[in-house]
Biopython code that builds the backbone (N, CA, C, O; Angstrom):
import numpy as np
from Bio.PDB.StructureBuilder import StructureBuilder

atoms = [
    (1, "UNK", "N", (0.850, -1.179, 0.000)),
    (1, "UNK", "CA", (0.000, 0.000, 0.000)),
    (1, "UNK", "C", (0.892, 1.237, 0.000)),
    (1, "UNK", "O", (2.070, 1.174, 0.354)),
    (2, "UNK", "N", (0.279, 2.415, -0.423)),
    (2, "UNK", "CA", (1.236, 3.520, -0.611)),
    (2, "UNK", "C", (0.948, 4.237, 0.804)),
    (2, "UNK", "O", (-0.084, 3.919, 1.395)),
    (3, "UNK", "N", (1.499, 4.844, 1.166)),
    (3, "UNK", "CA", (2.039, 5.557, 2.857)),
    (3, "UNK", "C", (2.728, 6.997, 2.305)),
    (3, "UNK", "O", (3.729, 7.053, 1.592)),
    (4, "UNK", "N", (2.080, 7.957, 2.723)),
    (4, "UNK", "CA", (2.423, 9.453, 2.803)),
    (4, "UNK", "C", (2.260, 10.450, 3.932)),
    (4, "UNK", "O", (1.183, 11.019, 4.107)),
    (5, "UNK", "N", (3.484, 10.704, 4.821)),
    (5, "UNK", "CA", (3.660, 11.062, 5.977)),
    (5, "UNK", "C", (3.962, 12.818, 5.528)),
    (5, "UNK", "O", (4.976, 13.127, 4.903)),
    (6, "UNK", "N", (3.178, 13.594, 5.851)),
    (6, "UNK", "CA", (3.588, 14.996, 5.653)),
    (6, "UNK", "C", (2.954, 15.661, 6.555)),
    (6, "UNK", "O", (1.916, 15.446, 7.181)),
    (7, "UNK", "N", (4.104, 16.930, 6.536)),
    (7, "UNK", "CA", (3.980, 17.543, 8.118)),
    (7, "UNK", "C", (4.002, 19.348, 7.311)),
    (7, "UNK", "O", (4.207, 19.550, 6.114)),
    (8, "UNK", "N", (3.852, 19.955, 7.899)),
    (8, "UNK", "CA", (3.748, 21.314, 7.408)),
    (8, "UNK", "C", (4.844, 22.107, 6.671)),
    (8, "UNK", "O", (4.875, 23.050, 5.881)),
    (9, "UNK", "N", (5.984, 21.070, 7.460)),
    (9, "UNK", "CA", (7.076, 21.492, 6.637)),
    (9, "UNK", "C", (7.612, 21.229, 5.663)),
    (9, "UNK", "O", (8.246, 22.010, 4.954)),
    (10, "UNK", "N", (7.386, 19.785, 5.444)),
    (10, "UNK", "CA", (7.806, 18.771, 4.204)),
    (10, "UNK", "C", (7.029, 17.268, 4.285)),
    (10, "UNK", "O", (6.158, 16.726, 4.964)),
    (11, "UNK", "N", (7.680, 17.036, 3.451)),
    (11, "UNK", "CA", (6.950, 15.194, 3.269)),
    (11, "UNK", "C", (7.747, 14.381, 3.547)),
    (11, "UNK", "O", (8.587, 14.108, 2.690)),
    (12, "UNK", "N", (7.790, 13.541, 5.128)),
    (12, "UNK", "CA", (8.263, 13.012, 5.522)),
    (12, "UNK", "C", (8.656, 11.895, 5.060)),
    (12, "UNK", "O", (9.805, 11.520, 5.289)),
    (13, "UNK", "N", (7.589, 10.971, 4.150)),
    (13, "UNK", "CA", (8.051, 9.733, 3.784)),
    (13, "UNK", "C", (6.692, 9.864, 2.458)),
    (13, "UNK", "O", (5.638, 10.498, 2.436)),
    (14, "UNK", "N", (7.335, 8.961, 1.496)),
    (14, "UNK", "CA", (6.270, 8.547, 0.202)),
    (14, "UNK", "C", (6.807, 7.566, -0.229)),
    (14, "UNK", "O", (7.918, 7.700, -0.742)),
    (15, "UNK", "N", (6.168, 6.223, -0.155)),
    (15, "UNK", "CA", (6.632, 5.226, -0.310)),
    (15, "UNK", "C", (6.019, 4.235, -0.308)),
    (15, "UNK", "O", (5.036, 4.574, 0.352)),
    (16, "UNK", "N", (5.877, 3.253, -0.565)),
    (16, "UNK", "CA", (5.177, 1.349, -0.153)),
    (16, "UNK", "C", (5.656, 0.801, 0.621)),
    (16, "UNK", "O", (6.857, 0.549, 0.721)),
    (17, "UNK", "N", (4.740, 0.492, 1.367)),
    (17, "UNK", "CA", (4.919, -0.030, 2.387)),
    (17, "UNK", "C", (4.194, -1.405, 3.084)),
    (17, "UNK", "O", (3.023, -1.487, 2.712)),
    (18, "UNK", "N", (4.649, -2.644, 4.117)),
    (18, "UNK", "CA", (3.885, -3.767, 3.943)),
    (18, "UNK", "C", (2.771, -3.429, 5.197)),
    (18, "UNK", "O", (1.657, -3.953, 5.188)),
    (19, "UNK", "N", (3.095, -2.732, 5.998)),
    (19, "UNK", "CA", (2.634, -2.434, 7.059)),
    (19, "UNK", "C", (2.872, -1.116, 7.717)),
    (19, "UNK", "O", (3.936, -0.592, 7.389)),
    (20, "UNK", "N", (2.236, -0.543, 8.451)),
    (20, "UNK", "CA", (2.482, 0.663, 9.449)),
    (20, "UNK", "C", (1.818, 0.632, 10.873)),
    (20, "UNK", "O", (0.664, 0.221, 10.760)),
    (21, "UNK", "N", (2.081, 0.866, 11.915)),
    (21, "UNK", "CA", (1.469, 1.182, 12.894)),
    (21, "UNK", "C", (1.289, 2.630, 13.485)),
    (21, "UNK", "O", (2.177, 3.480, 13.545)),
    (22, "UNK", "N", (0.237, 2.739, 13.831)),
    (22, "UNK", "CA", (-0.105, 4.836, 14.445)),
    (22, "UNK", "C", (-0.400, 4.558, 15.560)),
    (22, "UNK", "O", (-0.898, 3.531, 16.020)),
    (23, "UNK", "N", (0.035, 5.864, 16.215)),
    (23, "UNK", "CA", (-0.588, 6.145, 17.619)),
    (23, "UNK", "C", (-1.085, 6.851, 17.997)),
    (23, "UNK", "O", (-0.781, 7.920, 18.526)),
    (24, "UNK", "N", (-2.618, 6.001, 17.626)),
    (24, "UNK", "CA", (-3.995, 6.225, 17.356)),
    (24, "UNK", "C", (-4.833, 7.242, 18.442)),
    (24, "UNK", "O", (-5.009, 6.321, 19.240)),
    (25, "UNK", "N", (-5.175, 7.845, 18.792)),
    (25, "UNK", "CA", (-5.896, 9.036, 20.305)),
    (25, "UNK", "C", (-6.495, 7.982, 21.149)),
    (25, "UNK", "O", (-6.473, 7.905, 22.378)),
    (26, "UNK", "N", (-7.026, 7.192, 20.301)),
    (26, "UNK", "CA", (-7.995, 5.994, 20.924)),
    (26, "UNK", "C", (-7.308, 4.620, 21.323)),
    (26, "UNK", "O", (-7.934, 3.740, 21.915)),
    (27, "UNK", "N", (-6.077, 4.508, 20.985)),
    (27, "UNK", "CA", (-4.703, 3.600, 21.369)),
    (27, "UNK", "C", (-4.135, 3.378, 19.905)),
    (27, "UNK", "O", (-4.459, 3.923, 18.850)),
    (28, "UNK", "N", (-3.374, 2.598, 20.121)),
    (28, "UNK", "CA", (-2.388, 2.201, 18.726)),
    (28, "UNK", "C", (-3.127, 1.150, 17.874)),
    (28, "UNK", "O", (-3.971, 0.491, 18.481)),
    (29, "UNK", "N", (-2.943, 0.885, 16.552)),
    (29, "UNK", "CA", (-3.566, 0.427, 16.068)),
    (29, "UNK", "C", (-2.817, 0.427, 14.645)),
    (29, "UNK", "O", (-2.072, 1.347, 14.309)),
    (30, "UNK", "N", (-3.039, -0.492, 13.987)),
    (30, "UNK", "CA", (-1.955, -1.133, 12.386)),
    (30, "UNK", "C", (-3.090, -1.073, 11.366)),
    (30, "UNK", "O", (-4.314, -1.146, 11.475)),
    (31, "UNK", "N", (-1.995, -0.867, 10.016)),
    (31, "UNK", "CA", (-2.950, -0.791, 8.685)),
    (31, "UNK", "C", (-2.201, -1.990, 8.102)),
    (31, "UNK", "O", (-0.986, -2.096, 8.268)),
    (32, "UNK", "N", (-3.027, -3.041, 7.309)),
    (32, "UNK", "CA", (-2.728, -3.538, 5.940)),
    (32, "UNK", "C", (-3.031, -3.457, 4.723)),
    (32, "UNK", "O", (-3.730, -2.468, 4.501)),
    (33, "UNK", "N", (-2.787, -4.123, 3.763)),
    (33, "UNK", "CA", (-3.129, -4.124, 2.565)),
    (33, "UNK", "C", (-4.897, -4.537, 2.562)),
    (33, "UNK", "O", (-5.310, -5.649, 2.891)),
    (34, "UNK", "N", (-5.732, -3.457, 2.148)),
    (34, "UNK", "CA", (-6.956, -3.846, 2.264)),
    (34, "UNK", "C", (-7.593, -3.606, 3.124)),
    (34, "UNK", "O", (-8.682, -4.149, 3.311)),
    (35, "UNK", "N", (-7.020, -2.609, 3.985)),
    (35, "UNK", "CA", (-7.603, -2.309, 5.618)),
    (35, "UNK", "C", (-9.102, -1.479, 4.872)),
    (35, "UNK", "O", (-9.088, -0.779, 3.860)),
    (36, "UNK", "N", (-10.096, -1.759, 5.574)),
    (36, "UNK", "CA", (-11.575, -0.777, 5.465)),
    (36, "UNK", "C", (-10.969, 0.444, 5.835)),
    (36, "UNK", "O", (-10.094, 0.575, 6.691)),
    (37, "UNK", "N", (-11.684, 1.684, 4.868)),
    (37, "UNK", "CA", (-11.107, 2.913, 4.571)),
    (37, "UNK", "C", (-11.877, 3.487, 6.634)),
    (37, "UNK", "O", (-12.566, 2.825, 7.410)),
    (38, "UNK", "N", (-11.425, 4.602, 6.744)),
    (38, "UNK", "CA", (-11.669, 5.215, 8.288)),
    (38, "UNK", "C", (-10.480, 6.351, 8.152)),
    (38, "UNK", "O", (-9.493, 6.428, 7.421)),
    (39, "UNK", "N", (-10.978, 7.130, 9.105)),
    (39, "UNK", "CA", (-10.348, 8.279, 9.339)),
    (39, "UNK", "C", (-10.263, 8.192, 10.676)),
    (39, "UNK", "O", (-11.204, 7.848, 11.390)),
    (40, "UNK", "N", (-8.426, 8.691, 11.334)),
    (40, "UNK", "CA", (-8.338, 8.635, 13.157)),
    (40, "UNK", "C", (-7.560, 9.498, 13.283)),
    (40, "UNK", "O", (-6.737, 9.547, 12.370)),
    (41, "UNK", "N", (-7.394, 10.705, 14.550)),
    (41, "UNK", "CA", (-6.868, 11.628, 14.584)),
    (41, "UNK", "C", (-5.683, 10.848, 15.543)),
    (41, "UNK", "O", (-5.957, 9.931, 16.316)),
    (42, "UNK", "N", (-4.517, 11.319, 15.364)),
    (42, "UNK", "CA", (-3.401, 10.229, 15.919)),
    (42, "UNK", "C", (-2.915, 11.590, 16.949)),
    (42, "UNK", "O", (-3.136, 12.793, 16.803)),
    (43, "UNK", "N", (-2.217, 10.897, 17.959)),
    (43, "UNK", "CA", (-1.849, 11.446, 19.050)),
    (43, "UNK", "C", (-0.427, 11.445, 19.325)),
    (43, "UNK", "O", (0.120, 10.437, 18.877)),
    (44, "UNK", "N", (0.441, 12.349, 19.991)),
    (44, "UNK", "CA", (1.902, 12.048, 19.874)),
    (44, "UNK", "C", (2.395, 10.960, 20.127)),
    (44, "UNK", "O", (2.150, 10.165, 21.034)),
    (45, "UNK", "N", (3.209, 10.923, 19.184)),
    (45, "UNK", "CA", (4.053, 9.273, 19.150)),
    (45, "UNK", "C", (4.974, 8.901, 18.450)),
    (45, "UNK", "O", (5.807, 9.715, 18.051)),
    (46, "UNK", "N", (5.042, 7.568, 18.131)),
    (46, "UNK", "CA", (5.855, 6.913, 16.851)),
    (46, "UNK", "C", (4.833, 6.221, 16.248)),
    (46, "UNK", "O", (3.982, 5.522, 16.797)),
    (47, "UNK", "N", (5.056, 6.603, 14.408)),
    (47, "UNK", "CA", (4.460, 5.834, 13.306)),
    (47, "UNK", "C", (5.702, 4.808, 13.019)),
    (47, "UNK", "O", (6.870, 5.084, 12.745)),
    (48, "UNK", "N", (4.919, 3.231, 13.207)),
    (48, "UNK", "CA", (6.461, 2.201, 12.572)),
    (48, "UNK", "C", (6.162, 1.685, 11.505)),
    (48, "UNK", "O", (5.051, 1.166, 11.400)),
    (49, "UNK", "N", (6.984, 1.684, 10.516)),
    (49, "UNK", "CA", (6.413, 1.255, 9.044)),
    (49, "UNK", "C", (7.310, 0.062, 8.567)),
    (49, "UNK", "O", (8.510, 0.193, 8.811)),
    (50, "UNK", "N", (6.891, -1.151, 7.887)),
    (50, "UNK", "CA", (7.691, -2.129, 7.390)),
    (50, "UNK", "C", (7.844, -1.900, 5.684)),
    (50, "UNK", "O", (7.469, -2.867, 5.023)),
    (51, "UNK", "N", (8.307, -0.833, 4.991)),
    (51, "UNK", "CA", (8.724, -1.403, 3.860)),
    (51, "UNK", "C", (8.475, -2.827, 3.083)),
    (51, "UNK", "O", (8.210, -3.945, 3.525)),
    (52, "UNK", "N", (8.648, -2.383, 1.872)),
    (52, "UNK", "CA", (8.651, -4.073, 0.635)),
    (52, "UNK", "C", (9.534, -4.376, 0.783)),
    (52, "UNK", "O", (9.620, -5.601, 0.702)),
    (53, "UNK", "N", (10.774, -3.688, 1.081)),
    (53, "UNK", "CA", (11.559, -4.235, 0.945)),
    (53, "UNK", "C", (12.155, -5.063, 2.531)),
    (53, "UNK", "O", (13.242, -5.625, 2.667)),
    (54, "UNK", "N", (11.147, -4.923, 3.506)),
    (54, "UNK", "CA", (11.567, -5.435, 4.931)),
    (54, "UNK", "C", (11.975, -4.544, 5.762)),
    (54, "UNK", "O", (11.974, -4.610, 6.991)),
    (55, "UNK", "N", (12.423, -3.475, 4.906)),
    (55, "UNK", "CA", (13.301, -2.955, 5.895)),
    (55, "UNK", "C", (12.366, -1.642, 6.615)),
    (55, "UNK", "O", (11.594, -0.867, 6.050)),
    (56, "UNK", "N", (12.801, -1.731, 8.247)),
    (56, "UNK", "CA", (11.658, -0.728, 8.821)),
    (56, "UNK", "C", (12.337, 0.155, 9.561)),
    (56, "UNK", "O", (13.485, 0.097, 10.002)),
    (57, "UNK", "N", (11.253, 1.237, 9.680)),
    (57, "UNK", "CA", (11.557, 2.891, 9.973)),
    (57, "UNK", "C", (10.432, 3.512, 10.714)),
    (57, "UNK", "O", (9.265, 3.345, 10.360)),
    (58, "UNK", "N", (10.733, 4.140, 11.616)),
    (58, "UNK", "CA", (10.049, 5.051, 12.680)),
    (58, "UNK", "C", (10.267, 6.781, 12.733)),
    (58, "UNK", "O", (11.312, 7.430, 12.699)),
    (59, "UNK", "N", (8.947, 7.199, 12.825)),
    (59, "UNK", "CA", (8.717, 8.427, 12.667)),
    (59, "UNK", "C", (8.119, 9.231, 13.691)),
    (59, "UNK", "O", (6.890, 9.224, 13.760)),
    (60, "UNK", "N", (8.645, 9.780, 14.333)),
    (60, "UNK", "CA", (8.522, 10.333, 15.725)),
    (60, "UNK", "C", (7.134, 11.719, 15.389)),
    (60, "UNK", "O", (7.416, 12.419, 14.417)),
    (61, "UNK", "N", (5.925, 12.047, 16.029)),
    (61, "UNK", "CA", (5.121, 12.950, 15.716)),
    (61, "UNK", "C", (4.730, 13.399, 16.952)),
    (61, "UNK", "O", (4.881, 12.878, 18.057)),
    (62, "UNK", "N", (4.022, 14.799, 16.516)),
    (62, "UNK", "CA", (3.083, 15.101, 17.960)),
    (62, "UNK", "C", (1.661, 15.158, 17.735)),
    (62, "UNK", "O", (0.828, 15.558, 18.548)),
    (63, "UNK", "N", (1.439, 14.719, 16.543)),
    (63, "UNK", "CA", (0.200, 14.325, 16.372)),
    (63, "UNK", "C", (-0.718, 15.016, 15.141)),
    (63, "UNK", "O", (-0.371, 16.047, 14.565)),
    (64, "UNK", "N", (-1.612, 14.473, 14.920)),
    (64, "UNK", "CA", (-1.979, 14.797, 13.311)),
    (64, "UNK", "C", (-3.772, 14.149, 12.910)),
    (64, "UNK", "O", (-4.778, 14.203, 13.616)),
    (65, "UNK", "N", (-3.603, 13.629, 11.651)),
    (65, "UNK", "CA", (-4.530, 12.737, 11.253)),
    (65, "UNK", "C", (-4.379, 11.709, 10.428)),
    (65, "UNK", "O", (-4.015, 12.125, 9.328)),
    (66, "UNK", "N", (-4.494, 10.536, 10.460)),
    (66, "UNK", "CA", (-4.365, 9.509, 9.850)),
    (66, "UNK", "C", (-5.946, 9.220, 8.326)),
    (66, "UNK", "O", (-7.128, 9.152, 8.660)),
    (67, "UNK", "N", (-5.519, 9.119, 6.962)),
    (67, "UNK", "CA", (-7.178, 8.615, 6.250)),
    (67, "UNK", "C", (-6.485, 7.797, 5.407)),
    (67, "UNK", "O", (-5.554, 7.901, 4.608)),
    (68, "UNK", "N", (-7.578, 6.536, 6.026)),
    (68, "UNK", "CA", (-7.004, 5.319, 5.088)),
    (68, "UNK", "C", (-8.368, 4.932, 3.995)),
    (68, "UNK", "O", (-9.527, 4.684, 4.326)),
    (69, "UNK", "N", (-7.819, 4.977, 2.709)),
    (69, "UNK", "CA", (-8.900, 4.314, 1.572)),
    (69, "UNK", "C", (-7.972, 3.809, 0.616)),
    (69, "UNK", "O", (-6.809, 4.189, 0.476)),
    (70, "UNK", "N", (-8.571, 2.915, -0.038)),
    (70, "UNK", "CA", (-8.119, 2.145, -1.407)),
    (70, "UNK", "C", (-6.538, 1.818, -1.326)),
    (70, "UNK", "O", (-5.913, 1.952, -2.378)),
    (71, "UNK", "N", (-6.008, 1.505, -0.462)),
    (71, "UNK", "CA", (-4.466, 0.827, -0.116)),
    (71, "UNK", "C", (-3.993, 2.078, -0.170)),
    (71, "UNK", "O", (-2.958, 2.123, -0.835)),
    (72, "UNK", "N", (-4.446, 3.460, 0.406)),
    (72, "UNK", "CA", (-3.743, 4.875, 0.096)),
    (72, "UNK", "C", (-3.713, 5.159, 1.593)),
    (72, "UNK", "O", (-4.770, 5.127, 2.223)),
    (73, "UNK", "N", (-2.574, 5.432, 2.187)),
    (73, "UNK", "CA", (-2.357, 6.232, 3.843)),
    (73, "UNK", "C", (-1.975, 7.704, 3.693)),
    (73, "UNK", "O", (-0.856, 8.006, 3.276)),
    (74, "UNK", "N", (-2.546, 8.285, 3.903)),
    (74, "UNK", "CA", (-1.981, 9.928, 3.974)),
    (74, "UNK", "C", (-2.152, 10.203, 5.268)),
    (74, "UNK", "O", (-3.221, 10.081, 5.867)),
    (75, "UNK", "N", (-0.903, 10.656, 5.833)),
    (75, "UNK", "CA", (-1.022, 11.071, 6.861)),
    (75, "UNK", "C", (-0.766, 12.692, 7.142)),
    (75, "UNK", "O", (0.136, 13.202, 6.478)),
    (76, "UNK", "N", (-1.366, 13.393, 7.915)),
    (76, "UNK", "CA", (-0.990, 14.764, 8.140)),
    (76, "UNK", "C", (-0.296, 15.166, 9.663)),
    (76, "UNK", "O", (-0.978, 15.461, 10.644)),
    (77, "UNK", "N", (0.459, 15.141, 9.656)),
    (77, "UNK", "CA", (1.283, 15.123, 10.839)),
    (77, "UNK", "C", (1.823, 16.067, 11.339)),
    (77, "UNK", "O", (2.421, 16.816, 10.567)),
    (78, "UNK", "N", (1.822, 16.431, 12.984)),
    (78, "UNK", "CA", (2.386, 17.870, 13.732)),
    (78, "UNK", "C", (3.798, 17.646, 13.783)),
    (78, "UNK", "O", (4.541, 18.498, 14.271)),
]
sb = StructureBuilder()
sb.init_structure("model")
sb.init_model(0)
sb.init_chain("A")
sb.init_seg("    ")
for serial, (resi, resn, name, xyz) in enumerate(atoms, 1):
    if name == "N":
        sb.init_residue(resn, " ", resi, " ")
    sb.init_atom(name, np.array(xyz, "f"), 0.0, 1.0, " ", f" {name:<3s}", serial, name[0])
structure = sb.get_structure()
């Protein structure tokens, strides 16, 4: 699924990805391929993302909004 992390200043990450986890207002919570579309306002934290290629990366925030549809993550992030 495609994953787009942007923050006011720049675009943190644009990329595919096999997995991600947010930290969700309402607790933490993971996307996959095919996740039902929803919208969650995320709370300060770490976003952890697994790459196609395996390889994984963490993104430190203070919080934002997460909208997931059609294997698309955009995230808007503080």
């Amino acid at each position: 699924m495609k994953l787009e992390i942007i923050t006011p200043d720049k675009k943190l990450y644009d990329g595919q990805v096999k997995s991600a986890i947010f930290p969700g207002s309402e607790g933490s919570f993971g996307v996959l391929d095919d996740h039902a579309p929803f919208v969650s306002t995320l709370k300060a934290g770490t976003i952890q993302i697994v790459e196609e290629s395996s390889d994984k990366k963490e993104f430190v925030i203070k919080g934002g909004v997460a909208e997931i549809k059609h294997n698309t993550v955009i995230v808007l992030a503080d």
